[in-house]
C-alpha positions, 0 to 999 in steps of 0.5 A, a space after each residue: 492517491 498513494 500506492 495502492 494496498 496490494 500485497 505481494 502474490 502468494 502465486 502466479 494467477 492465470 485464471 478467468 473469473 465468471 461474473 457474479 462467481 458460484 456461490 460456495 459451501 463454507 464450514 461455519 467458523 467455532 469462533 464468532 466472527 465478531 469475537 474474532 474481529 476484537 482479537 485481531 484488533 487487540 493483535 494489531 494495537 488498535 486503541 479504543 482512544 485513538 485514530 481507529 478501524 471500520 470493518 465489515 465482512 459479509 457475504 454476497 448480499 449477508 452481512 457476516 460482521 460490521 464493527 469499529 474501534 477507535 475515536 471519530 474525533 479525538 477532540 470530541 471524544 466521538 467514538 468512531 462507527 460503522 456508519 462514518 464516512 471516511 476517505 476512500 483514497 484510491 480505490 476511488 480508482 476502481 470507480 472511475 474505471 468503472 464510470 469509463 467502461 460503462 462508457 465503452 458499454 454505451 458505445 461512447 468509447 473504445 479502450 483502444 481510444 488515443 487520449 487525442 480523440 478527447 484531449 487534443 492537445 495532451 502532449 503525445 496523445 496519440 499514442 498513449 490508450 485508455 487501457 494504458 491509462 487504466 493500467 498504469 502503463 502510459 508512462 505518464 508523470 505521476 504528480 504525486 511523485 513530484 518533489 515537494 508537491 505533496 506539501 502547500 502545493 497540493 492543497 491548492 483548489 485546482 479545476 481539471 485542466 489546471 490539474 493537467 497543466 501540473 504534470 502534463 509537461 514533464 518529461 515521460 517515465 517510459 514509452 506508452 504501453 512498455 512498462 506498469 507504474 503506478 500512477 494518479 496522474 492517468 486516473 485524473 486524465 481519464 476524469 478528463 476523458 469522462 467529462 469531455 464525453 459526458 460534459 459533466 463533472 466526472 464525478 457528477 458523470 459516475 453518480 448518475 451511471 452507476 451509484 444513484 440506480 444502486 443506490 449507492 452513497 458515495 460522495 465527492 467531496 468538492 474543494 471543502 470536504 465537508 461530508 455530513 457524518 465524515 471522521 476526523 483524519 489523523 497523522 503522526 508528526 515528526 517526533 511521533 507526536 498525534 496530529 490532524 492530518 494536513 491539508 489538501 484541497 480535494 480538487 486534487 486528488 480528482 478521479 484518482 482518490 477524491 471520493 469518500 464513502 462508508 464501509 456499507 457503501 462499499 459493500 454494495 458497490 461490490 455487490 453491483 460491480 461483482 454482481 454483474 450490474 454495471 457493465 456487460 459481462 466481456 467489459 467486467 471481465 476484461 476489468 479483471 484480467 490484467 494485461 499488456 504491461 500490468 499482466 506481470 503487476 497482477 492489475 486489471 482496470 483499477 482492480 488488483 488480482 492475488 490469492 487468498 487460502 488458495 482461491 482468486 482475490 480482487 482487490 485495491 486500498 487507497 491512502 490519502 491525507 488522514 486516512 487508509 482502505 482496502 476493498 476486497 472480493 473473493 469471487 468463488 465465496 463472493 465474500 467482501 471485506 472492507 476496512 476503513 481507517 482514520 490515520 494514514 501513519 503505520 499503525 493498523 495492517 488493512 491487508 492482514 486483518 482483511 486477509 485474515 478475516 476473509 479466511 475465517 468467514 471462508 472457513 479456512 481461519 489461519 491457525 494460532 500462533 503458538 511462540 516457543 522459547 530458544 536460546 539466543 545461541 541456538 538463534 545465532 546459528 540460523 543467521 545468515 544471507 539467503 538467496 533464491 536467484 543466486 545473490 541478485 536478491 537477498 533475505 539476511 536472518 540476523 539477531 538483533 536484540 535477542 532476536 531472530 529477525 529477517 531482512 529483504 534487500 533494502 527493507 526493514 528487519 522482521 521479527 521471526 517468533 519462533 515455533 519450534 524445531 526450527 520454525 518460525 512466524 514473520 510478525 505482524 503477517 500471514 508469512 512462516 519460514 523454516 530453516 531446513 538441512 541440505 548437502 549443499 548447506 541451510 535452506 530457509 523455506 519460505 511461506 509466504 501465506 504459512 503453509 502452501 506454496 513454498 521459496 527456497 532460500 539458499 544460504 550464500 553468505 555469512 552474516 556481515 559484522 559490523 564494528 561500532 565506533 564512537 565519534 567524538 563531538 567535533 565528528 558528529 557534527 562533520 554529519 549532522 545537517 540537511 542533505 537532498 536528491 532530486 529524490 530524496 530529503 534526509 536530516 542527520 541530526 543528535 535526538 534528545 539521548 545523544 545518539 545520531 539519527 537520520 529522518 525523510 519528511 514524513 517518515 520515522 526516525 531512524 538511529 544511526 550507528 558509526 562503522 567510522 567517522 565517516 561511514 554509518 549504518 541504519 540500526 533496524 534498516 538495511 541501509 548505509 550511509 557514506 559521506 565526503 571525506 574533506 574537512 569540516 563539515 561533509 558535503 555529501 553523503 552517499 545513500 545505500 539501501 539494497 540495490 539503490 543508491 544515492 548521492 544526496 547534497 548537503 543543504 
Protein backbone atom coordinates (compact mmCIF):
# COMPACT_ATOMS: atom_id res chain seq x y z
CA UNK A 1 0.00 0.00 0.00
CA UNK A 2 2.83 2.60 0.82
CA UNK A 3 5.08 3.80 -1.90
CA UNK A 4 6.56 1.30 -3.81
CA UNK A 5 10.46 -0.02 -3.20
CA UNK A 6 11.90 1.49 -6.22
CA UNK A 7 15.03 2.53 -6.14
CA UNK A 8 16.49 5.38 -7.86
CA UNK A 9 17.77 4.59 -11.72
CA UNK A 10 21.36 3.66 -12.01
CA UNK A 11 20.75 4.65 -16.11
CA UNK A 12 18.48 5.51 -18.37
CA UNK A 13 16.64 2.14 -19.75
CA UNK A 14 15.21 2.11 -23.07
CA UNK A 15 15.23 -1.45 -23.77
CA UNK A 16 12.65 -4.50 -25.04
CA UNK A 17 12.85 -7.39 -22.98
CA UNK A 18 11.91 -11.00 -24.39
CA UNK A 19 9.72 -13.28 -22.77
CA UNK A 20 11.13 -15.69 -20.73
CA UNK A 21 14.80 -13.87 -21.67
CA UNK A 22 18.26 -16.13 -22.58
CA UNK A 23 19.43 -18.07 -20.00
CA UNK A 24 23.18 -16.62 -19.18
CA UNK A 25 26.48 -18.38 -18.05
CA UNK A 26 27.36 -16.89 -14.73
CA UNK A 27 30.76 -17.49 -12.93
CA UNK A 28 29.95 -19.57 -9.69
CA UNK A 29 30.62 -17.16 -6.68
CA UNK A 30 34.20 -18.20 -4.25
CA UNK A 31 31.73 -17.29 -1.32
CA UNK A 32 28.71 -19.66 -0.56
CA UNK A 33 25.61 -17.70 -1.09
CA UNK A 34 24.16 -18.75 2.17
CA UNK A 35 27.58 -17.59 3.72
CA UNK A 36 26.87 -14.61 1.96
CA UNK A 37 23.35 -14.21 3.12
CA UNK A 38 24.33 -14.29 7.15
CA UNK A 39 27.14 -11.51 6.42
CA UNK A 40 24.87 -9.08 5.01
CA UNK A 41 22.25 -9.75 7.56
CA UNK A 42 25.13 -9.13 10.58
CA UNK A 43 25.84 -5.89 8.05
CA UNK A 44 22.26 -4.52 8.23
CA UNK A 45 21.79 -5.68 12.12
CA UNK A 46 19.26 -7.77 11.67
CA UNK A 47 18.70 -9.54 14.93
CA UNK A 48 17.93 -13.09 15.70
CA UNK A 49 15.43 -12.06 18.74
CA UNK A 50 13.59 -9.48 17.05
CA UNK A 51 11.08 -8.53 14.06
CA UNK A 52 13.35 -10.21 11.24
CA UNK A 53 13.84 -11.04 7.07
CA UNK A 54 12.61 -13.98 4.70
CA UNK A 55 14.96 -14.33 1.87
CA UNK A 56 15.22 -16.56 -1.34
CA UNK A 57 17.40 -16.39 -4.41
CA UNK A 58 17.01 -18.87 -7.06
CA UNK A 59 17.48 -18.91 -10.62
CA UNK A 60 14.93 -19.77 -13.17
CA UNK A 61 13.24 -22.66 -11.68
CA UNK A 62 16.63 -23.46 -9.14
CA UNK A 63 16.75 -22.60 -6.01
CA UNK A 64 20.10 -20.86 -5.11
CA UNK A 65 19.35 -20.03 -1.35
CA UNK A 66 16.14 -19.88 0.96
CA UNK A 67 16.90 -18.50 4.82
CA UNK A 68 15.40 -16.34 7.68
CA UNK A 69 16.61 -14.40 10.70
CA UNK A 70 14.60 -12.98 13.09
CA UNK A 71 11.38 -14.15 15.44
CA UNK A 72 7.75 -15.27 13.73
CA UNK A 73 6.03 -13.99 17.10
CA UNK A 74 8.26 -12.40 19.70
CA UNK A 75 5.86 -13.53 22.31
CA UNK A 76 5.91 -16.71 21.40
CA UNK A 77 9.53 -17.15 21.06
CA UNK A 78 8.65 -18.78 17.27
CA UNK A 79 11.56 -18.23 15.13
CA UNK A 80 10.66 -16.98 11.76
CA UNK A 81 11.22 -19.55 8.42
CA UNK A 82 11.16 -19.38 4.92
CA UNK A 83 7.70 -21.24 5.06
CA UNK A 84 5.76 -17.86 7.09
CA UNK A 85 3.35 -16.19 5.31
CA UNK A 86 3.78 -12.41 5.73
CA UNK A 87 1.86 -9.45 3.96
CA UNK A 88 2.68 -8.78 0.60
CA UNK A 89 1.76 -4.74 0.64
CA UNK A 90 1.95 -3.58 -2.70
CA UNK A 91 3.62 -5.85 -5.00
CA UNK A 92 -0.08 -7.17 -4.48
CA UNK A 93 -0.38 -4.51 -7.44
CA UNK A 94 1.59 -6.60 -9.82
CA UNK A 95 -0.95 -9.34 -9.49
CA UNK A 96 -4.07 -7.41 -9.85
CA UNK A 97 -2.43 -5.91 -13.18
CA UNK A 98 -1.77 -9.27 -14.26
CA UNK A 99 -5.59 -10.53 -13.42
CA UNK A 100 -6.85 -7.35 -15.72
CA UNK A 101 -4.53 -8.26 -18.66
CA UNK A 102 -5.27 -11.65 -18.73
CA UNK A 103 -8.72 -9.76 -19.16
CA UNK A 104 -7.65 -7.78 -22.09
CA UNK A 105 -6.18 -11.30 -23.14
CA UNK A 106 -9.69 -12.97 -23.15
CA UNK A 107 -11.07 -10.11 -25.26
CA UNK A 108 -13.10 -8.82 -21.93
CA UNK A 109 -11.30 -5.47 -22.15
CA UNK A 110 -9.21 -3.10 -23.67
CA UNK A 111 -6.45 -1.02 -22.23
CA UNK A 112 -7.63 1.80 -24.00
CA UNK A 113 -11.28 1.01 -21.88
CA UNK A 114 -12.97 4.42 -20.02
CA UNK A 115 -13.30 3.53 -16.40
CA UNK A 116 -17.09 4.65 -17.55
CA UNK A 117 -17.52 1.49 -19.70
CA UNK A 118 -17.29 -0.41 -15.92
CA UNK A 119 -18.08 2.06 -13.27
CA UNK A 120 -20.70 4.63 -14.85
CA UNK A 121 -21.01 6.69 -12.48
CA UNK A 122 -17.01 7.41 -11.37
CA UNK A 123 -16.73 11.14 -11.51
CA UNK A 124 -14.83 11.98 -14.77
CA UNK A 125 -14.88 8.51 -15.77
CA UNK A 126 -14.58 9.12 -19.47
CA UNK A 127 -11.80 10.21 -19.56
CA UNK A 128 -9.42 8.37 -17.21
CA UNK A 129 -8.18 4.45 -19.08
CA UNK A 130 -7.06 1.47 -17.58
CA UNK A 131 -3.44 2.00 -18.69
CA UNK A 132 -3.82 5.33 -16.43
CA UNK A 133 -4.83 3.58 -13.85
CA UNK A 134 -2.43 1.08 -14.19
CA UNK A 135 0.42 3.39 -14.45
CA UNK A 136 -0.49 5.84 -11.95
CA UNK A 137 -1.21 8.60 -14.36
CA UNK A 138 -5.18 8.96 -13.83
CA UNK A 139 -4.88 11.77 -11.25
CA UNK A 140 -7.12 10.14 -9.18
CA UNK A 141 -6.77 10.82 -5.13
CA UNK A 142 -4.75 8.65 -3.54
CA UNK A 143 -6.59 7.78 -0.15
CA UNK A 144 -3.93 6.67 1.41
CA UNK A 145 -2.67 10.24 1.38
CA UNK A 146 -5.74 11.70 3.09
CA UNK A 147 -4.71 13.28 6.49
CA UNK A 148 -5.37 11.27 9.27
CA UNK A 149 -6.81 8.32 7.33
CA UNK A 150 -4.11 5.83 8.03
CA UNK A 151 -5.15 5.76 11.42
CA UNK A 152 -9.21 4.56 13.14
CA UNK A 153 -10.28 5.45 9.86
CA UNK A 154 -8.46 2.49 7.78
CA UNK A 155 -9.40 -0.12 9.87
CA UNK A 156 -12.77 0.14 9.18
CA UNK A 157 -14.20 -3.16 6.98
CA UNK A 158 -15.35 -1.54 4.12
CA UNK A 159 -16.69 -3.37 0.72
CA UNK A 160 -15.50 -2.25 -2.80
CA UNK A 161 -18.04 0.38 -3.49
CA UNK A 162 -17.76 1.94 -0.13
CA UNK A 163 -14.07 1.91 -0.29
CA UNK A 164 -14.62 4.03 -3.60
CA UNK A 165 -17.11 6.54 -1.87
CA UNK A 166 -13.74 7.56 0.47
CA UNK A 167 -11.80 9.07 -2.46
CA UNK A 168 -14.01 9.20 -5.37
CA UNK A 169 -15.27 12.97 -4.44
CA UNK A 170 -12.17 14.53 -4.00
CA UNK A 171 -10.78 16.76 -5.95
CA UNK A 172 -8.23 15.28 -8.83
CA UNK A 173 -4.13 15.70 -8.33
CA UNK A 174 -3.99 16.43 -12.11
CA UNK A 175 -5.52 15.69 -15.56
CA UNK A 176 -5.92 11.97 -16.76
CA UNK A 177 -2.89 10.83 -18.33
CA UNK A 178 -0.56 14.44 -17.72
CA UNK A 179 1.39 13.27 -14.77
CA UNK A 180 2.65 9.72 -12.79
CA UNK A 181 1.76 9.56 -9.18
CA UNK A 182 2.00 6.75 -7.22
CA UNK A 183 -1.54 5.96 -6.21
CA UNK A 184 -3.46 2.92 -4.25
CA UNK A 185 -6.62 4.34 -5.14
CA UNK A 186 -6.31 3.17 -8.97
CA UNK A 187 -5.39 -0.14 -7.94
CA UNK A 188 -8.75 -0.47 -5.83
CA UNK A 189 -10.67 1.06 -9.03
CA UNK A 190 -9.09 -1.33 -11.15
CA UNK A 191 -10.27 -4.29 -8.21
CA UNK A 192 -13.50 -2.60 -9.14
CA UNK A 193 -13.20 -2.96 -12.98
CA UNK A 194 -12.09 -6.77 -12.44
CA UNK A 195 -15.52 -7.90 -10.55
CA UNK A 196 -17.63 -5.88 -12.47
CA UNK A 197 -16.58 -8.01 -15.51
CA UNK A 198 -15.82 -11.10 -13.88
CA UNK A 199 -18.78 -10.65 -11.21
CA UNK A 200 -16.70 -12.20 -8.65
CA UNK A 201 -14.49 -10.84 -5.82
CA UNK A 202 -11.48 -9.42 -7.46
CA UNK A 203 -9.38 -11.37 -5.49
CA UNK A 204 -11.57 -14.78 -6.11
CA UNK A 205 -11.26 -13.43 -9.95
CA UNK A 206 -7.14 -13.84 -9.85
CA UNK A 207 -7.32 -16.97 -7.84
CA UNK A 208 -9.23 -18.75 -10.41
CA UNK A 209 -7.19 -16.91 -13.85
CA UNK A 210 -3.88 -17.28 -12.56
CA UNK A 211 -2.83 -18.70 -9.26
CA UNK A 212 -4.89 -22.20 -8.89
CA UNK A 213 -3.50 -23.34 -12.67
CA UNK A 214 0.21 -22.27 -11.14
CA UNK A 215 -0.47 -23.64 -8.25
CA UNK A 216 0.52 -20.69 -6.72
CA UNK A 217 -0.56 -20.20 -2.73
CA UNK A 218 -1.24 -16.73 -2.19
CA UNK A 219 -3.93 -15.65 -0.10
CA UNK A 220 -6.57 -12.97 0.55
CA UNK A 221 -6.74 -12.39 3.45
CA UNK A 222 -10.55 -11.21 4.05
CA UNK A 223 -11.49 -8.59 6.79
CA UNK A 224 -9.79 -11.15 9.79
CA UNK A 225 -6.46 -11.73 8.69
CA UNK A 226 -6.09 -14.84 9.95
CA UNK A 227 -3.92 -16.74 7.50
CA UNK A 228 -2.70 -20.30 8.58
CA UNK A 229 0.88 -20.05 9.18
CA UNK A 230 1.18 -16.09 8.83
CA UNK A 231 3.96 -13.84 11.06
CA UNK A 232 3.38 -11.75 13.74
CA UNK A 233 3.85 -7.90 12.22
CA UNK A 234 5.87 -5.30 14.35
CA UNK A 235 6.26 -1.49 14.45
CA UNK A 236 8.18 1.02 16.63
CA UNK A 237 6.07 3.36 18.75
CA UNK A 238 6.97 6.98 19.20
CA UNK A 239 9.64 6.50 21.94
CA UNK A 240 11.22 3.64 19.69
CA UNK A 241 9.81 1.31 21.68
CA UNK A 242 8.86 -2.43 19.74
CA UNK A 243 5.15 -2.82 19.33
CA UNK A 244 2.42 -4.91 17.45
CA UNK A 245 1.64 -3.14 14.36
CA UNK A 246 -1.53 -1.53 14.51
CA UNK A 247 -4.67 -2.46 13.05
CA UNK A 248 -6.51 -2.22 9.66
CA UNK A 249 -8.97 -4.29 8.28
CA UNK A 250 -7.77 -5.88 5.07
CA UNK A 251 -10.89 -4.90 2.99
CA UNK A 252 -8.92 -1.94 2.80
CA UNK A 253 -5.90 -2.32 1.29
CA UNK A 254 -8.27 -4.07 -1.55
CA UNK A 255 -6.44 -4.76 -5.12
CA UNK A 256 -3.64 -2.55 -4.01
CA UNK A 257 -2.13 -4.60 -1.19
CA UNK A 258 -4.45 -6.95 0.40
CA UNK A 259 -2.72 -10.37 -0.30
CA UNK A 260 -0.37 -12.31 1.58
CA UNK A 261 2.12 -15.04 0.46
CA UNK A 262 5.55 -16.58 1.40
CA UNK A 263 9.01 -16.03 -0.18
CA UNK A 264 8.43 -19.68 -2.47
CA UNK A 265 4.87 -18.24 -3.67
CA UNK A 266 6.72 -15.38 -5.27
CA UNK A 267 9.16 -17.15 -6.45
CA UNK A 268 6.84 -19.23 -8.60
CA UNK A 269 4.55 -16.56 -9.44
CA UNK A 270 7.66 -14.95 -11.07
CA UNK A 271 8.41 -18.12 -12.97
CA UNK A 272 4.62 -17.84 -14.42
CA UNK A 273 4.51 -14.33 -15.14
CA UNK A 274 8.19 -13.86 -16.43
CA UNK A 275 8.06 -17.62 -17.92
CA UNK A 276 5.51 -16.47 -20.50
CA UNK A 277 2.62 -18.38 -18.76
CA UNK A 278 -0.23 -15.97 -18.04
CA UNK A 279 -0.56 -13.67 -20.80
CA UNK A 280 0.28 -13.40 -24.30
CA UNK A 281 3.64 -12.18 -25.29
CA UNK A 282 2.54 -8.54 -26.57
CA UNK A 283 0.34 -7.95 -23.37
CA UNK A 284 3.47 -8.94 -20.99
CA UNK A 285 5.42 -6.86 -22.74
CA UNK A 286 3.47 -3.83 -22.87
CA UNK A 287 3.46 -4.76 -18.97
CA UNK A 288 6.94 -3.78 -18.80
CA UNK A 289 7.48 -0.86 -20.94
CA UNK A 290 6.45 1.99 -19.14
CA UNK A 291 4.79 4.50 -21.18
CA UNK A 292 2.73 7.74 -21.36
CA UNK A 293 3.56 9.64 -18.20
CA UNK A 294 5.07 6.78 -16.17
CA UNK A 295 8.00 6.48 -19.08
CA UNK A 296 9.97 9.17 -16.94
CA UNK A 297 9.18 6.77 -13.54
CA UNK A 298 10.55 3.70 -15.32
CA UNK A 299 6.90 2.05 -14.17
CA UNK A 300 5.21 -0.69 -16.32
CA UNK A 301 1.82 -2.14 -15.14
CA UNK A 302 2.69 -2.88 -11.57
CA UNK A 303 6.21 -3.49 -12.50
CA UNK A 304 9.36 -1.06 -11.88
CA UNK A 305 12.13 -1.19 -14.65
CA UNK A 306 16.04 -0.17 -13.09
CA UNK A 307 19.30 -1.84 -13.69
CA UNK A 308 21.49 -3.86 -11.70
CA UNK A 309 25.40 -4.75 -12.63
CA UNK A 310 24.82 -3.13 -15.90
CA UNK A 311 21.85 -5.41 -16.77
CA UNK A 312 17.34 -4.73 -17.01
CA UNK A 313 15.95 -5.36 -13.55
CA UNK A 314 11.83 -5.64 -13.06
CA UNK A 315 10.77 -4.95 -9.94
CA UNK A 316 8.23 -3.64 -6.81
CA UNK A 317 8.13 -3.72 -2.90
CA UNK A 318 5.15 -3.15 -0.85
CA UNK A 319 4.89 -1.75 3.05
CA UNK A 320 1.82 -2.14 4.67
CA UNK A 321 1.00 -2.35 8.63
CA UNK A 322 3.73 -4.59 10.31
CA UNK A 323 5.46 -5.71 7.41
CA UNK A 324 7.88 -4.98 4.14
CA UNK A 325 8.71 -6.81 0.46
CA UNK A 326 10.32 -6.61 -2.59
CA UNK A 327 10.01 -8.69 -5.39
CA UNK A 328 12.75 -8.68 -8.18
CA UNK A 329 13.54 -10.47 -11.66
CA UNK A 330 16.61 -10.07 -13.74
CA UNK A 331 15.40 -11.12 -16.90
CA UNK A 332 18.70 -11.84 -18.99
CA UNK A 333 19.95 -14.37 -15.54
CA UNK A 334 16.27 -15.01 -15.01
CA UNK A 335 17.40 -14.59 -11.35
CA UNK A 336 14.63 -13.92 -8.42
CA UNK A 337 15.20 -12.42 -5.35
CA UNK A 338 12.46 -12.22 -2.77
CA UNK A 339 12.63 -10.91 0.56
CA UNK A 340 9.86 -10.61 3.13
CA UNK A 341 10.05 -8.87 6.53
CA UNK A 342 8.02 -8.39 9.63
CA UNK A 343 8.33 -4.92 10.76
CA UNK A 344 7.77 -1.91 8.59
CA UNK A 345 9.71 0.54 10.98
CA UNK A 346 13.53 1.54 9.43
CA UNK A 347 15.50 -1.24 9.95
CA UNK A 348 16.50 -3.71 7.13
CA UNK A 349 17.32 -2.17 3.40
CA UNK A 350 15.20 -4.85 1.16
CA UNK A 351 16.68 -3.01 -2.03
CA UNK A 352 20.24 -3.51 -1.04
CA UNK A 353 20.37 -6.77 0.49
CA UNK A 354 18.39 -7.82 -3.03
CA UNK A 355 20.56 -5.84 -4.86
CA UNK A 356 23.16 -7.26 -3.35
CA UNK A 357 22.37 -10.66 -3.38
CA UNK A 358 21.41 -10.79 -7.24
CA UNK A 359 25.07 -9.51 -7.94
CA UNK A 360 26.55 -12.48 -6.03
CA UNK A 361 24.22 -15.31 -7.81
CA UNK A 362 25.08 -13.05 -11.07
CA UNK A 363 28.76 -13.68 -10.51
CA UNK A 364 29.57 -9.88 -10.33
CA UNK A 365 29.43 -9.61 -6.31
CA UNK A 366 30.19 -5.95 -5.10
CA UNK A 367 33.44 -5.86 -3.72
CA UNK A 368 34.24 -5.47 -0.06
CA UNK A 369 34.63 -2.36 1.65
CA UNK A 370 37.87 -1.75 3.01
CA UNK A 371 37.45 1.89 5.49
CA UNK A 372 40.87 3.68 5.91
CA UNK A 373 41.40 6.30 8.62
CA UNK A 374 41.79 10.21 7.74
CA UNK A 375 42.32 12.92 9.80
CA UNK A 376 39.10 15.13 10.58
CA UNK A 377 41.39 18.14 9.11
CA UNK A 378 41.81 16.27 6.00
CA UNK A 379 37.97 15.82 6.09
CA UNK A 380 37.04 19.48 6.54
CA UNK A 381 38.61 20.35 3.26
CA UNK A 382 36.18 18.11 1.25
CA UNK A 383 33.27 19.83 2.60
CA UNK A 384 31.14 21.91 0.62
CA UNK A 385 27.87 22.33 -1.45
CA UNK A 386 27.77 20.27 -4.59
CA UNK A 387 25.90 20.92 -7.73
CA UNK A 388 25.28 18.86 -11.07
CA UNK A 389 22.26 21.37 -12.44
CA UNK A 390 23.61 24.58 -11.59
CA UNK A 391 22.40 24.88 -7.71
CA UNK A 392 18.74 23.78 -8.70
CA UNK A 393 19.57 20.64 -6.80
CA UNK A 394 22.39 20.23 -4.15
CA UNK A 395 24.53 17.34 -2.36
CA UNK A 396 26.39 19.25 0.78
CA UNK A 397 29.37 17.19 2.10
CA UNK A 398 29.84 18.38 5.60
CA UNK A 399 31.39 16.79 8.84
CA UNK A 400 29.54 15.94 11.64
CA UNK A 401 30.91 14.32 14.41
CA UNK A 402 34.08 13.33 13.10
CA UNK A 403 32.58 12.54 10.12
CA UNK A 404 32.14 13.09 6.48
CA UNK A 405 28.65 12.76 5.61
CA UNK A 406 26.71 13.79 2.60
CA UNK A 407 23.43 15.77 2.06
CA UNK A 408 20.63 15.58 -0.90
CA UNK A 409 18.43 18.81 -0.67
CA UNK A 410 15.92 18.18 1.88
CA UNK A 411 17.16 14.46 3.18
CA UNK A 412 19.08 13.17 5.56
CA UNK A 413 22.74 13.10 6.04
CA UNK A 414 24.80 9.82 4.80
CA UNK A 415 27.86 8.62 6.50
CA UNK A 416 30.97 8.38 3.55
CA UNK A 417 33.30 5.68 5.00
CA UNK A 418 36.46 6.72 3.59
CA UNK A 419 38.68 4.53 1.06
CA UNK A 420 41.54 6.06 0.38
CA UNK A 421 42.99 8.93 -1.77
CA UNK A 422 39.97 10.78 -1.58
CA UNK A 423 37.47 8.03 -2.03
CA UNK A 424 34.59 7.39 -0.07
CA UNK A 425 31.75 4.62 0.57
CA UNK A 426 27.92 5.93 1.13
CA UNK A 427 26.98 3.76 4.24
CA UNK A 428 24.35 1.21 4.15
CA UNK A 429 24.39 1.41 0.15
CA UNK A 430 25.71 0.35 -3.16
CA UNK A 431 26.80 4.24 -3.71
CA UNK A 432 30.69 5.42 -3.97
CA UNK A 433 32.10 9.26 -4.57
CA UNK A 434 35.32 10.66 -5.17
CA UNK A 435 36.59 14.12 -4.56
CA UNK A 436 38.41 14.71 -7.91
CA UNK A 437 40.58 18.01 -8.90
CA UNK A 438 39.68 20.61 -11.85
CA UNK A 439 40.52 24.15 -13.03
CA UNK A 440 37.18 25.10 -12.30
CA UNK A 441 37.87 23.86 -8.50
CA UNK A 442 36.59 20.09 -6.34
CA UNK A 443 34.29 17.91 -8.45
CA UNK A 444 32.55 15.00 -6.17
CA UNK A 445 32.09 12.19 -8.89
CA UNK A 446 29.36 10.13 -8.14
CA UNK A 447 28.68 6.43 -8.40
CA UNK A 448 25.77 5.61 -8.14
CA UNK A 449 26.17 1.47 -8.13
CA UNK A 450 30.11 2.11 -7.10
CA UNK A 451 31.79 2.01 -10.32
CA UNK A 452 30.22 2.53 -13.68
CA UNK A 453 28.25 5.17 -14.57
CA UNK A 454 29.36 8.40 -13.05
CA UNK A 455 27.41 12.33 -11.84
CA UNK A 456 29.73 14.98 -11.57
CA UNK A 457 29.07 17.45 -8.81
CA UNK A 458 30.61 20.82 -9.02
CA UNK A 459 31.25 22.62 -6.07
CA UNK A 460 29.33 26.03 -5.90
CA UNK A 461 29.23 27.00 -2.42
CA UNK A 462 30.97 27.04 1.10
CA UNK A 463 29.53 24.79 3.75
CA UNK A 464 26.66 27.32 5.65
CA UNK A 465 27.80 27.59 9.34
CA UNK A 466 25.55 27.63 11.85
CA UNK A 467 25.78 29.57 15.16
CA UNK A 468 24.21 27.50 18.16
CA UNK A 469 22.40 29.26 20.87
CA UNK A 470 21.18 28.56 24.08
CA UNK A 471 17.37 29.37 24.81
CA UNK A 472 16.39 30.07 28.16
CA UNK A 473 13.36 28.24 29.55
CA UNK A 474 10.77 31.15 29.12
CA UNK A 475 12.14 30.73 25.09
CA UNK A 476 11.80 27.02 24.89
CA UNK A 477 8.62 27.04 25.85
CA UNK A 478 7.43 30.04 23.33
CA UNK A 479 7.94 26.63 20.77
CA UNK A 480 7.27 23.80 22.63
CA UNK A 481 3.64 22.60 21.35
CA UNK A 482 1.71 21.05 18.52
CA UNK A 483 1.56 22.47 15.14
CA UNK A 484 -0.13 20.88 11.68
CA UNK A 485 -0.59 21.68 7.81
CA UNK A 486 -3.15 20.09 5.61
CA UNK A 487 -0.01 18.22 5.23
CA UNK A 488 1.67 17.85 8.09
CA UNK A 489 1.54 17.16 12.37
CA UNK A 490 4.80 17.91 14.21
CA UNK A 491 5.26 18.15 18.06
CA UNK A 492 8.37 20.29 19.46
CA UNK A 493 8.47 19.49 22.76
CA UNK A 494 11.62 19.14 25.73
CA UNK A 495 12.82 14.99 25.50
CA UNK A 496 14.02 13.47 28.87
CA UNK A 497 17.77 15.30 28.36
CA UNK A 498 16.59 18.89 28.34
CA UNK A 499 17.18 19.21 24.65
CA UNK A 500 14.26 20.29 22.17
CA UNK A 501 13.04 17.86 19.46
CA UNK A 502 10.37 17.85 17.01
CA UNK A 503 8.29 14.57 15.84
CA UNK A 504 5.52 13.73 12.90
CA UNK A 505 3.35 10.79 13.82
CA UNK A 506 4.86 7.81 13.04
CA UNK A 507 8.35 9.19 12.29
CA UNK A 508 11.59 9.42 14.52
CA UNK A 509 12.41 11.78 16.70
CA UNK A 510 14.57 14.40 15.44
CA UNK A 511 16.89 17.06 17.74
CA UNK A 512 16.60 20.50 17.66
CA UNK A 513 19.18 23.10 17.93
CA UNK A 514 18.66 27.13 18.16
CA UNK A 515 20.23 29.66 15.38
CA UNK A 516 17.92 32.25 17.64
CA UNK A 517 15.04 32.30 19.85
CA UNK A 518 13.15 31.97 17.08
CA UNK A 519 14.71 30.01 14.35
CA UNK A 520 15.99 26.04 14.70
CA UNK A 521 17.43 23.97 12.80
CA UNK A 522 17.31 19.67 12.37
CA UNK A 523 20.50 18.20 13.72
CA UNK A 524 21.25 15.29 10.96
CA UNK A 525 18.31 16.81 8.80
CA UNK A 526 18.31 19.31 6.09
CA UNK A 527 15.69 21.37 7.26
CA UNK A 528 14.58 24.67 9.34
CA UNK A 529 12.21 25.74 11.34
CA UNK A 530 10.85 29.43 11.60
CA UNK A 531 8.35 30.59 13.84
CA UNK A 532 6.01 33.73 14.64
CA UNK A 533 7.68 36.53 16.47
CA UNK A 534 4.68 37.73 18.75
CA UNK A 535 4.79 37.44 22.15
CA UNK A 536 4.35 34.39 24.20
CA UNK A 537 3.79 31.60 22.69
CA UNK A 538 4.61 31.41 18.69
CA UNK A 539 1.60 30.44 16.65
CA UNK A 540 3.21 29.37 13.73
CA UNK A 541 5.85 28.04 12.62
CA UNK A 542 7.46 27.90 9.26
CA UNK A 543 9.00 24.44 7.83
CA UNK A 544 12.08 24.49 5.33
CA UNK A 545 13.60 21.33 4.25
CA UNK A 546 15.02 21.52 0.80
CA UNK A 547 12.83 23.20 -1.72
CA UNK A 548 9.64 22.72 0.43
CA UNK A 549 7.99 24.82 2.45
CA UNK A 550 5.29 24.97 4.92
CA UNK A 551 3.29 26.85 7.27
CA UNK A 552 2.13 24.83 9.73
CA UNK A 553 -0.46 26.32 12.98
CA UNK A 554 0.02 25.87 16.41
CA UNK A 555 -2.84 23.46 17.63
Amino acid sequence: MRASVLTPSRATLVVALTLAGCQLAFAAPAQPLSTYAEQLLDEQGVKKDGPGVVMLVAQGDKLLYQGARGMASIELGVPLSPEHRLRMGSVTKQFAAATLLKLVDEGKASLEDPLSKYLPDYPNGQAITLTQLLNHSSGVKSYTGIGGYMGNPVRSKLDTDEMIKVFKDLKPDFAPGQQYRYNNSGYVLLGAVIEAIERKPWHAALDAALLKPQRIDVRYPGDQGLVPGMAQGYSRGEEGELALATAISMTQPHAAGALVGDVQSLWRWNQALHGGKLLKPATYQRMITPEGAAATNRYGFGIGLDTLRGQPMLQHGGGIHGFVSLLVYQPASQITVALMANSDSAGVNLDLLARKLAAHALGKPYPLIKPVTVEVAALHKLEGVYSADGGKTSRTLRVIDGRLTSTRSGSQPIPLTPLGNDRFAFENSLAQAQIEKSTQGPVLAFFPDGDGEVQRWVKVAEVEKRAEVELNEAQRAALVGEFASPQLKLRIFVDAQGRLASQAPGQPVILLKAQSPRELFAVGLDATLSFSDEPGAAQSATLKQGPATLVLKRQ
